[in-house]
matplotlib code that plots the C-alpha trace (Angstrom):
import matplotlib.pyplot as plt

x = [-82.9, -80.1, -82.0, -84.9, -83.4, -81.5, -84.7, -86.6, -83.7, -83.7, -87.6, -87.3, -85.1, -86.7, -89.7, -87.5, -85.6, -86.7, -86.3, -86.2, -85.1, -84.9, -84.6, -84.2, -85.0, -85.6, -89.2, -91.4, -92.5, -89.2, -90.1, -91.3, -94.5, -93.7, -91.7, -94.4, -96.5, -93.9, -93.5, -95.4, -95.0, -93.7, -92.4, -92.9, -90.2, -91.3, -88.2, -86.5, -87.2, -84.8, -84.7, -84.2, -81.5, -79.8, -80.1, -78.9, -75.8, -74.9, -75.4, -72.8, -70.3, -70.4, -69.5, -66.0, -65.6, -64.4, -62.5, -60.2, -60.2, -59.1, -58.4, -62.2, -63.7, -67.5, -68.4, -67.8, -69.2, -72.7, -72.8, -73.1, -76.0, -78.9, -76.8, -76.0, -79.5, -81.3, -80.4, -82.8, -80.7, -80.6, -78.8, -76.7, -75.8, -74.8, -73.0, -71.0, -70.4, -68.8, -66.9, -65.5, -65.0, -63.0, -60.8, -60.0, -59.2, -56.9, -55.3, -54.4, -53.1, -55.8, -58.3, -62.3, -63.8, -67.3, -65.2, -64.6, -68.2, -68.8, -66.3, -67.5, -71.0, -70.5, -70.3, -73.8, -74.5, -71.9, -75.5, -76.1, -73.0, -71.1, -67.2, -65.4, -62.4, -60.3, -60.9, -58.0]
y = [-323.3, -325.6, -325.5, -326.9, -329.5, -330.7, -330.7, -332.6, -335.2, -335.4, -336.2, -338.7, -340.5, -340.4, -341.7, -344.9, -345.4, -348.6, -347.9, -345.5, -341.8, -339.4, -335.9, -333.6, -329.7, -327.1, -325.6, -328.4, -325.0, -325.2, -328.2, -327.8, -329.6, -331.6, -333.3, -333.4, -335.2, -337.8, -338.4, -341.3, -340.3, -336.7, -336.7, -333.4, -332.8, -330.1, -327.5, -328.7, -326.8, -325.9, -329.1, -331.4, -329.2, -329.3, -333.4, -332.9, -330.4, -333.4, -336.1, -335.0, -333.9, -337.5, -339.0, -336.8, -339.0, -342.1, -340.8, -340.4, -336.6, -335.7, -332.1, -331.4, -329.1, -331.5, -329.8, -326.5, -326.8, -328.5, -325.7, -323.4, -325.8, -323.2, -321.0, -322.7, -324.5, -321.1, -320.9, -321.8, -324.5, -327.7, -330.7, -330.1, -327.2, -328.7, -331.1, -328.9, -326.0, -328.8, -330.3, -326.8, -325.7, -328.9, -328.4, -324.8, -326.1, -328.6, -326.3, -323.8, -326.8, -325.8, -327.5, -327.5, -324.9, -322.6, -320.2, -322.1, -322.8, -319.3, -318.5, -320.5, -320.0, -316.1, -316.7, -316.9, -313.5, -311.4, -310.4, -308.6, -306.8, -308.7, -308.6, -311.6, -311.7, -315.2, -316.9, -316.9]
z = [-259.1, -257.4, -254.4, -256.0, -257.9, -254.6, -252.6, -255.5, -255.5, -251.4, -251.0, -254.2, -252.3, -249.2, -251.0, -252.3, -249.3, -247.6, -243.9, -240.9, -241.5, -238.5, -239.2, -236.2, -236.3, -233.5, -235.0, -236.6, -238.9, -240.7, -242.4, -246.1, -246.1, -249.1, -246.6, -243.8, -246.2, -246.9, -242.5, -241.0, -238.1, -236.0, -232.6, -230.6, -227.6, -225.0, -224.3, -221.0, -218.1, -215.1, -213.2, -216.5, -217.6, -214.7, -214.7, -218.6, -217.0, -214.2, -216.7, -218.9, -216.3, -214.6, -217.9, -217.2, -213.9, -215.3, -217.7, -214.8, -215.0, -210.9, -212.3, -212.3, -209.6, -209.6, -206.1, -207.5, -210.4, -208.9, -206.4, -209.8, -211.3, -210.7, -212.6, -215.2, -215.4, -215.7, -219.1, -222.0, -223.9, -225.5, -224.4, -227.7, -226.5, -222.7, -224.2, -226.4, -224.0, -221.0, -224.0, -225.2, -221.8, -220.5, -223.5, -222.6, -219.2, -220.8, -222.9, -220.0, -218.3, -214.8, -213.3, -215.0, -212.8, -213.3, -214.4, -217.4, -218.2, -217.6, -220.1, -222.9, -221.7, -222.2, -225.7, -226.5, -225.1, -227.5, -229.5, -226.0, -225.9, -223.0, -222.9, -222.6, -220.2, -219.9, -217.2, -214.0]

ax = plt.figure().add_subplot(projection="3d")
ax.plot(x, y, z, "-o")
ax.set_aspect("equal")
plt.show()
């Protein structure tokens, strides 16, 4: 019953608010259709494919550069991109494995190599049963 009472009270709002609400989700099916119905208007984004992930990949890396981080391995890591790019992610997830992995790298007090995307990146395959060793 709490559920319902805090969905009720969500779409009333949304039905009074005077402005522009975006609400982001990965499956368009996940929305209730009480709130379809209350949309004026539904913007579908296709999943990135190889090449725009990998322009999402070097995208967020550059914005490292002026930061005036010289203890990133760029070449390395660029040399990696088909790699990296093969897998089916979002740009959410880009952003948040290069932020997670150039933090490990800060914390070890190393350069940002591939082998800390890797790391991080390993992660999202414990479902599959893959051990994670720390990076060297």
């Amino acid at each position: 019953m709490p559920c319902n009472t805090l969905a009720s009270d969500f779409l009333r709002e949304v039905e009074r608010f005077d402005g522009l609400i975006v609400l982001t989700s990965k499956s368009a099916g996940d929305l209730d259709e009480l709130l379809k119905s209350r949309s004026r208007l539904s913007v579908h984004y296709e999943t990135l494919n190889q090449p725009r992930r990998a322009q999402v990949w070097r995208n967020f890396l550059r914005q490292l550069d002026p930061l005036g981080e010289k203890n990133i391995d760029f070449d390395g890591i660029d040399a990696h991109m088909g790699e990296l790019s093969e897998r089916v992610v979002s740009e959410h997830q880009i952003c948040n494995a290069i932020t997670t992995a150039w933090q490990l790298a800060q914390f070890q007090g190393k350069m940002f190599t591939i082998s800390h995307l890797r790391y991080v990146n390993s992660f999202a395959d414990l479902r599959e049963g893959v051990t994670l060793e720390w990076p060297e």
